[in-house]
Backbone as JSON, one array per atom type, in Angstrom:
{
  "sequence": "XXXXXXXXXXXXXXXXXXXXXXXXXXXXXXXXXXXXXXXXXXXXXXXXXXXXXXXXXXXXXXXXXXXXXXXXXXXXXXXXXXXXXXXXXXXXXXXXXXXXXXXXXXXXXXXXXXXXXXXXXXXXXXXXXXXXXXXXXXXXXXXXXX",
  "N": [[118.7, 26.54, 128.09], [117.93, 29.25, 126.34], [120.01, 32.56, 125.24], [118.36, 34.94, 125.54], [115.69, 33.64, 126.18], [116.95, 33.48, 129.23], [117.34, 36.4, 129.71], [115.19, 37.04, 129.73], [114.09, 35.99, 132.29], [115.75, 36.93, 134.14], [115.39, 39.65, 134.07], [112.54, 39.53, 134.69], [112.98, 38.84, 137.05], [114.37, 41.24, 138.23], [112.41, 43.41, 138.26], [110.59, 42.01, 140.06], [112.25, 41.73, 142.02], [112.63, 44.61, 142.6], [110.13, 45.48, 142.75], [108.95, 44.4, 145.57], [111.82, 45.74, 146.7], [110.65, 48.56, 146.76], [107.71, 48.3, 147.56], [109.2, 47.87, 150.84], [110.34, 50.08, 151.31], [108.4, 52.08, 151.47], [107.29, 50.72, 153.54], [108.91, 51.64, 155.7], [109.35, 54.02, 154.96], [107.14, 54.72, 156.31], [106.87, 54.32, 159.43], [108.07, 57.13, 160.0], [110.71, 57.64, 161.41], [113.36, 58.72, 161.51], [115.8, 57.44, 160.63], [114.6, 55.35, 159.19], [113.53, 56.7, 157.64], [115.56, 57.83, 155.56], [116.85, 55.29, 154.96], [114.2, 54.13, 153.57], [113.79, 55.85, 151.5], [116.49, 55.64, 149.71], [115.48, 52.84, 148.95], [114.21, 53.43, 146.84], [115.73, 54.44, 145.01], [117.75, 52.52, 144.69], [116.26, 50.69, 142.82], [115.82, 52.14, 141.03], [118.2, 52.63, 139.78], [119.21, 50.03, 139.05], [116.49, 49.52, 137.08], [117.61, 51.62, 134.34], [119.78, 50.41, 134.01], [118.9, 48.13, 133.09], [117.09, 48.8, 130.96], [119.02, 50.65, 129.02], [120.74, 48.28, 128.32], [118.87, 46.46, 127.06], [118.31, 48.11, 125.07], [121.02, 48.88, 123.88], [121.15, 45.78, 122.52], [118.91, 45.74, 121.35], [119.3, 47.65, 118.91], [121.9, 47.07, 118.0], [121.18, 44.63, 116.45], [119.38, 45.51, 114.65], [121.59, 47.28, 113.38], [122.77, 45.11, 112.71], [120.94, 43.27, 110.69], [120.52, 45.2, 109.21], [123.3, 45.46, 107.81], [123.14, 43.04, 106.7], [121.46, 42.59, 104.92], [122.56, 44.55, 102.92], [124.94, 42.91, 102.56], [127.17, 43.1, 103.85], [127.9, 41.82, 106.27], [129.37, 40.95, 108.81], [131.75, 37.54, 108.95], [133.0, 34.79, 110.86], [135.98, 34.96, 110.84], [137.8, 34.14, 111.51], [141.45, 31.54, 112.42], [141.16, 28.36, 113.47], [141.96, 26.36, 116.36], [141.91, 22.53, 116.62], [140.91, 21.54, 118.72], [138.99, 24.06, 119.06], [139.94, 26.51, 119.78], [141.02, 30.11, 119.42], [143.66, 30.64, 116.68], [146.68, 32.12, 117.32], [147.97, 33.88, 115.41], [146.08, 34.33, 113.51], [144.59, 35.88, 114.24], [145.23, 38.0, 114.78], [146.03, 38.41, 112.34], [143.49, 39.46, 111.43], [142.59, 41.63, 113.38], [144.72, 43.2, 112.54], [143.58, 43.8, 109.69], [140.85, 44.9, 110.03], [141.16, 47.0, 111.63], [142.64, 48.29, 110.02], [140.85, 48.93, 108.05], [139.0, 50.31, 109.76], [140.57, 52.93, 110.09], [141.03, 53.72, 107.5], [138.56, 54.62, 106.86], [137.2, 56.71, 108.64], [134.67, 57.56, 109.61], [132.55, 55.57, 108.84], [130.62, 53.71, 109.85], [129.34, 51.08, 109.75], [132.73, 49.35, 109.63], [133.24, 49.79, 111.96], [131.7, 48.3, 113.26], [131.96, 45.51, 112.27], [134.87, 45.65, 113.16], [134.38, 45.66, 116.06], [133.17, 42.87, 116.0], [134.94, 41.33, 115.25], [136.37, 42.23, 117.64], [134.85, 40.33, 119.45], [134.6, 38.13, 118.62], [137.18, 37.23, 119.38], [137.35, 37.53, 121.37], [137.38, 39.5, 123.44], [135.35, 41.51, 125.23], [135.0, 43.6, 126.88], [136.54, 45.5, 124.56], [134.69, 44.89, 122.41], [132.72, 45.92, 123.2], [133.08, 48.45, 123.94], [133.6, 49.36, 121.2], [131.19, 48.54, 119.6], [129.49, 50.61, 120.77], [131.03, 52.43, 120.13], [130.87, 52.46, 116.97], [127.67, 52.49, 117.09], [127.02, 55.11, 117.81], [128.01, 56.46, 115.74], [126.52, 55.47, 113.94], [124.29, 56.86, 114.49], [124.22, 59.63, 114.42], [123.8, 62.22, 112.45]],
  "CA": [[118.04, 27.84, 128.13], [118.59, 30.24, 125.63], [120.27, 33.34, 126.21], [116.95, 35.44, 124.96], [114.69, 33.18, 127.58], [117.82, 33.6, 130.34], [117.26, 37.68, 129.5], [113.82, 37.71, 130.62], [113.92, 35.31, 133.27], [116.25, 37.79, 134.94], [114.62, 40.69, 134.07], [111.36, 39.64, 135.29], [113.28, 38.85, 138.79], [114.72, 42.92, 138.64], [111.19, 43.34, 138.62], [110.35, 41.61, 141.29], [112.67, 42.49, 143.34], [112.38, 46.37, 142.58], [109.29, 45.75, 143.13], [109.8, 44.48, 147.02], [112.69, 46.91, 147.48], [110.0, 49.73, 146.63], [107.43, 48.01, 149.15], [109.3, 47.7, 151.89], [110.47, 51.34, 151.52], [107.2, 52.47, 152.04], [107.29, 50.41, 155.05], [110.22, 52.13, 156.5], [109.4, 55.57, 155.79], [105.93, 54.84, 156.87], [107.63, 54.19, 160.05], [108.22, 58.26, 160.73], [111.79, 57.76, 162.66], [114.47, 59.63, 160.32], [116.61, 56.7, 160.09], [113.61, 54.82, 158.02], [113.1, 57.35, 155.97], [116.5, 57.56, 154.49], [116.65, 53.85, 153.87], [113.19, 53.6, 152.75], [114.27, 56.84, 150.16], [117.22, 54.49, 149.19], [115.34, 51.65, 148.88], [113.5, 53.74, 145.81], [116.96, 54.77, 144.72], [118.38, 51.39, 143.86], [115.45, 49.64, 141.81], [115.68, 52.48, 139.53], [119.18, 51.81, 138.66], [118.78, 48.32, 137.76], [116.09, 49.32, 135.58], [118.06, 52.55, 134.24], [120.53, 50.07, 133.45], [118.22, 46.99, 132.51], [117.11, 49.77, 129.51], [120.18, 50.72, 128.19], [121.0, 47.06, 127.93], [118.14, 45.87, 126.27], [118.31, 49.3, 124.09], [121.96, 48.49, 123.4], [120.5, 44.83, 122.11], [117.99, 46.14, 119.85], [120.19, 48.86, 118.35], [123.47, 46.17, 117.51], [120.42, 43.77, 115.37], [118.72, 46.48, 113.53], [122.57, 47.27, 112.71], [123.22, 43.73, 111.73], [120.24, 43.22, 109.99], [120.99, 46.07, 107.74], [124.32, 45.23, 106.95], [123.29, 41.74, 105.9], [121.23, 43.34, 103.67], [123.69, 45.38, 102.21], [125.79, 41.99, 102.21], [128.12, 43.42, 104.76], [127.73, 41.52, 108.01], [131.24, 39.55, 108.46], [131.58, 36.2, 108.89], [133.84, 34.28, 111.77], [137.5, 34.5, 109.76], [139.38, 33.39, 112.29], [141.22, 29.91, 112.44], [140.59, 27.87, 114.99], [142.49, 25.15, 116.58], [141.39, 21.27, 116.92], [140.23, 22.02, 120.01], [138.66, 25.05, 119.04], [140.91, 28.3, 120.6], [141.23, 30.78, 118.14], [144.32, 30.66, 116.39], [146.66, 33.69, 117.91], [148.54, 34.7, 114.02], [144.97, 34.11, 112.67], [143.25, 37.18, 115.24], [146.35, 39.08, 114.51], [145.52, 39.1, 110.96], [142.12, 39.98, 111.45], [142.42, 42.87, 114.11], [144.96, 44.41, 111.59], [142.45, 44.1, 108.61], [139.4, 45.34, 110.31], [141.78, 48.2, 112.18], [143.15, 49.42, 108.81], [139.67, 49.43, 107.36], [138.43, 51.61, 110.42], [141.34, 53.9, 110.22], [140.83, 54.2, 106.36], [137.24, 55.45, 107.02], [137.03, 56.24, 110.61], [133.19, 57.92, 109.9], [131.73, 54.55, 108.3], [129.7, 53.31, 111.38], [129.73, 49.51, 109.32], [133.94, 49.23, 109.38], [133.65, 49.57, 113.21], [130.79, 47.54, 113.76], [133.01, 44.4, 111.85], [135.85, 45.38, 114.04], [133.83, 44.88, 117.32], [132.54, 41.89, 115.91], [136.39, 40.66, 115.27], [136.76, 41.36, 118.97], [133.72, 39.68, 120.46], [135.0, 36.54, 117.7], [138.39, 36.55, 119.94], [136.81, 36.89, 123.21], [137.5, 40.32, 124.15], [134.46, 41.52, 125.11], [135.07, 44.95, 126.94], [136.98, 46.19, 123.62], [133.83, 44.95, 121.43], [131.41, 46.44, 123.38], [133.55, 50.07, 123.17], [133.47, 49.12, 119.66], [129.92, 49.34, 119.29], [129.17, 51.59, 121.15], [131.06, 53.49, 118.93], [129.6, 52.17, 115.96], [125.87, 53.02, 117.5], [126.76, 56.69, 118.35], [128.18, 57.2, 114.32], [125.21, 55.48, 112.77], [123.02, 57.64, 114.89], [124.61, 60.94, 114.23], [123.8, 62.2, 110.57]],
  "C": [[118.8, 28.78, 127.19], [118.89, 31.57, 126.07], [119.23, 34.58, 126.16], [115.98, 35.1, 126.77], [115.99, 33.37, 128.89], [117.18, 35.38, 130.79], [115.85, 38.28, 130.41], [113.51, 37.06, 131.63], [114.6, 36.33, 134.68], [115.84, 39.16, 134.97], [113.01, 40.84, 135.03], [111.77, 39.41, 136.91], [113.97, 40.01, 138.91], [113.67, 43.02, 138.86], [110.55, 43.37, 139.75], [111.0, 41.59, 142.23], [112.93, 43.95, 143.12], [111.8, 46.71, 143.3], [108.84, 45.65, 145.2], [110.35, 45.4, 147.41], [111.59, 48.34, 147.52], [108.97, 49.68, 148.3], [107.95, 48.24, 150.79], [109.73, 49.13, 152.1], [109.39, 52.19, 151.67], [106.87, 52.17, 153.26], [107.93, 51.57, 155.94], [109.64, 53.93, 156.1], [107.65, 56.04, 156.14], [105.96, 54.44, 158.64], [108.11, 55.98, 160.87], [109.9, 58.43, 161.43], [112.67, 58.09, 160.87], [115.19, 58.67, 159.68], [116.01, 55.89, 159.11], [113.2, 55.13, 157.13], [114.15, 57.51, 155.24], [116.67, 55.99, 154.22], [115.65, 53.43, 153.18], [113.45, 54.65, 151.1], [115.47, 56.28, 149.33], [116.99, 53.36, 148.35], [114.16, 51.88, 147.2], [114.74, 54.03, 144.74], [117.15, 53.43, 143.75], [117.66, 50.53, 142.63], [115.72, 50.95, 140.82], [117.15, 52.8, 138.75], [119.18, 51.11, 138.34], [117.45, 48.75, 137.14], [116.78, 50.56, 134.63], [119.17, 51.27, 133.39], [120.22, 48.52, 132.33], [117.47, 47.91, 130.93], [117.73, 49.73, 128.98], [120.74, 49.31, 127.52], [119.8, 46.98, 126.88], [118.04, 47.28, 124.78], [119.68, 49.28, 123.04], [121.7, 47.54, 122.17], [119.86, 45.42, 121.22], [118.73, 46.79, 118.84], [121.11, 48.13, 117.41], [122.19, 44.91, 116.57], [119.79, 44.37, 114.67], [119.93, 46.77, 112.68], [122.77, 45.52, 111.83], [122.44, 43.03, 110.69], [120.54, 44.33, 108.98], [122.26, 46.05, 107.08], [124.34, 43.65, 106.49], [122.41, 41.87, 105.14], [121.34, 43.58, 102.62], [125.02, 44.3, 101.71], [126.47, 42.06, 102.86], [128.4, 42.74, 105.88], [128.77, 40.49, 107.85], [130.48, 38.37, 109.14], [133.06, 36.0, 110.36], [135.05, 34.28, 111.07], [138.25, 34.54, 110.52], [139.67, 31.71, 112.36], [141.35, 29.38, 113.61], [141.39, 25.93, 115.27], [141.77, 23.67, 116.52], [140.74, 21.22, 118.31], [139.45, 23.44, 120.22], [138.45, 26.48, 119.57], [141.29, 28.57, 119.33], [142.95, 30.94, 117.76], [144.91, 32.87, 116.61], [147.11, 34.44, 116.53], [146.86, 34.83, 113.8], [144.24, 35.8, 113.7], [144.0, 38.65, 114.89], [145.61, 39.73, 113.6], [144.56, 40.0, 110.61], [141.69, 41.02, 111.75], [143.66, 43.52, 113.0], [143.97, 44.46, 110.22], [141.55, 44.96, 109.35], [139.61, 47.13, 110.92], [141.89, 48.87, 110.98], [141.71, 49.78, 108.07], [138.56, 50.34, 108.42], [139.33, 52.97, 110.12], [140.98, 54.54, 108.53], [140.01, 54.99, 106.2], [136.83, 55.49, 108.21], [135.27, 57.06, 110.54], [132.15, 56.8, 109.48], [131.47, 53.7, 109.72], [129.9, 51.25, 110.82], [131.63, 49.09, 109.51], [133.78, 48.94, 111.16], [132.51, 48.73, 113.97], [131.48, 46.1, 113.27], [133.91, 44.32, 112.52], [135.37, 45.35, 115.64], [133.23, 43.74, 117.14], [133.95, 40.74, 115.33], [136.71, 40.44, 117.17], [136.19, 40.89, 119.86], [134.21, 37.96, 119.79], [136.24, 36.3, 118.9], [138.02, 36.54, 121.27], [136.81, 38.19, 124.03], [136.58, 41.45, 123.75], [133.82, 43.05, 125.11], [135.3, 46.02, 125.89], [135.58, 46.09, 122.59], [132.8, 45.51, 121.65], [131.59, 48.1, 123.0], [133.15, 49.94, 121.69], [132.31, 49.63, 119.29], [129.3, 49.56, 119.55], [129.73, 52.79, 120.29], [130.59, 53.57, 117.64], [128.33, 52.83, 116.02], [126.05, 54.57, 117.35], [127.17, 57.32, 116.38], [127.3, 57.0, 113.65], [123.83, 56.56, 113.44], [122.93, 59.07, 114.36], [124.74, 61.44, 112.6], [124.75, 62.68, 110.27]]
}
């Protein structure tokens, strides 16, 4: 399963269970007794964070391939340059190298939205996922901002 068809397989089960949690909250504060109506008012609550957050995700997603599509374009879109063991774990001098290249070429031009979109895409290459997503997220918010 690809991770595309995984995406909407789980999406379409937020869905469906939103859709449930909404139902049965109609139950409950169709029901009249106080305590049913705050869980059924709850139970409207929670489906619209998971989709609140099932947005942003998929908005994220679109956003980071319109970027990468335009910097392969432009010719820009890096490549994997890290080395990689016989067993294929990224070599640790080799990530070094890489996160100081990609660092000094954000710091050089810290308003070029492409420099920090390469250096979250250095640290999604080493595995660290939280730092690449800050990354571009910061990326997104400079190419947005004229």
């Amino acid at each position: 399963m690809t991770s595309r068809t995984g995406f909407f397989v789980l999406a379409g089960l937020l869905f469906f269970v939103a859709l449930v949690c909404v139902l049965e909250g109609v139950q409950l504060i169709a029901t009249g007794k106080p305590a049913g109506i705050g869980i059924g008012l709850c139970a409207f609550v929670i489906p619209g964070i998971g989709i609140w957050f099932l947005r942003q995700t998929v908005r994220f997603g679109r956003t980071t391939e319109q970027m990468s599509r335009e910097l392969a374009a432009e010719g820009g879109l890096p490549v994997d340059e890290l080395e990689r063991t016989a067993g294929g774990r990224i070599d640790r001098a080799s990530a070094d190298a890489v996160f100081a290249k990609r660092q000094a070429e954000a710091e050089a031009t810290p308003g070029d939205w492409r420099v920090w979109f390469r250096l979250a895409v250095a640290y999604a290459d080493a595995g660290d996922t939280p730092r690449a997503r800050k990354t571009m997220h910061h990326a997104i918010k400079l190419r947005s901002t004229p």
